[in-house]
C-alpha positions as CSV (number, residue, x, y, z in Angstrom):
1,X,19.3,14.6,-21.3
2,X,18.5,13.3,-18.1
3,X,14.9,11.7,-17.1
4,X,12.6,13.1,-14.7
5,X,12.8,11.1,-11.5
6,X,9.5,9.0,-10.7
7,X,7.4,10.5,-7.6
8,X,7.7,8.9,-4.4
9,X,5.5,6.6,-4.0
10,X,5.9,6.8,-0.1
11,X,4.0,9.4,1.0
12,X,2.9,8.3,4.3
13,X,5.9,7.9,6.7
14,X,4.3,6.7,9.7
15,X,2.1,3.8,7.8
16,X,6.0,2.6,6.5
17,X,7.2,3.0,9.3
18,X,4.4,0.5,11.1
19,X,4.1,-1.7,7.8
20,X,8.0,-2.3,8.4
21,X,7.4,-3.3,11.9
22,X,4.7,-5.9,11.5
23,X,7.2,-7.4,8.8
24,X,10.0,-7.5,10.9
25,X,8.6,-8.9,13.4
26,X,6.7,-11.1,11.0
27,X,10.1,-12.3,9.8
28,X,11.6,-13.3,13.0
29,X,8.5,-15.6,14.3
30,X,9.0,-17.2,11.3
31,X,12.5,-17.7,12.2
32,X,12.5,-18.7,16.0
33,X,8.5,-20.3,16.1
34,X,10.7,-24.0,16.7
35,X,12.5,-22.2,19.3
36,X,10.2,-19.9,21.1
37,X,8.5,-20.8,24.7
38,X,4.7,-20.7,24.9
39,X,4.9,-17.6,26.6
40,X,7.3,-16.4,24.0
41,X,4.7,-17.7,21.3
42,X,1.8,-15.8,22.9
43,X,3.7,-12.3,23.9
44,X,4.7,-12.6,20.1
45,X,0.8,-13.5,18.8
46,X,0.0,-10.3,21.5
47,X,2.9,-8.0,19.4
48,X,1.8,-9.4,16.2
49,X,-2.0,-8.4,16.3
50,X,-1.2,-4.8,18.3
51,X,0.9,-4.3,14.8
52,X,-2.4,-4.7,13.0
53,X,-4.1,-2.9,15.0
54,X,-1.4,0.0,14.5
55,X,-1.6,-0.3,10.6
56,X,-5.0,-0.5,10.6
57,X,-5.2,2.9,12.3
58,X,-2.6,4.6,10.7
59,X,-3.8,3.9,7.1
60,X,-7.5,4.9,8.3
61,X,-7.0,8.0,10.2
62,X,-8.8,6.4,13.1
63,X,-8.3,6.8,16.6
64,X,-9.0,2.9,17.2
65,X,-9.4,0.1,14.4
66,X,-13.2,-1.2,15.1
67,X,-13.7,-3.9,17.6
């Protein structure tokens, strides 16, 4: 007899789909930071907290995270 399969646990596509952004992009400062310029470092800072931002809004329903 075969089991029941477990329900997915992702339910929300688009908060994946951000949280898997702000990872990646998590990642690949962590790789390059020795390499990157400071402009490089700040766009990437910039990127970085705009991906909050995102998450924050997505998993909240909110138009804008608050301020």
């Amino acid at each position: 007899m075969k089991k029941p399969s477990p329900p997915e646990r992702r339910q929300n596509a688009s908060l994946r789909e951000v949280l898997d952004e702000l990872v990646v992009h998590a990642r690949v400062i962590a790789r390059q930071v020795t390499q990157m310029t400071p402009e490089e470092l700040e766009y990437a800072q910039e990127r970085l907290e705009w991906l909050a931002d995102e998450v924050w809004r997505v998993a909240t329903g909110q138009e804008r995270p608050p301020a």
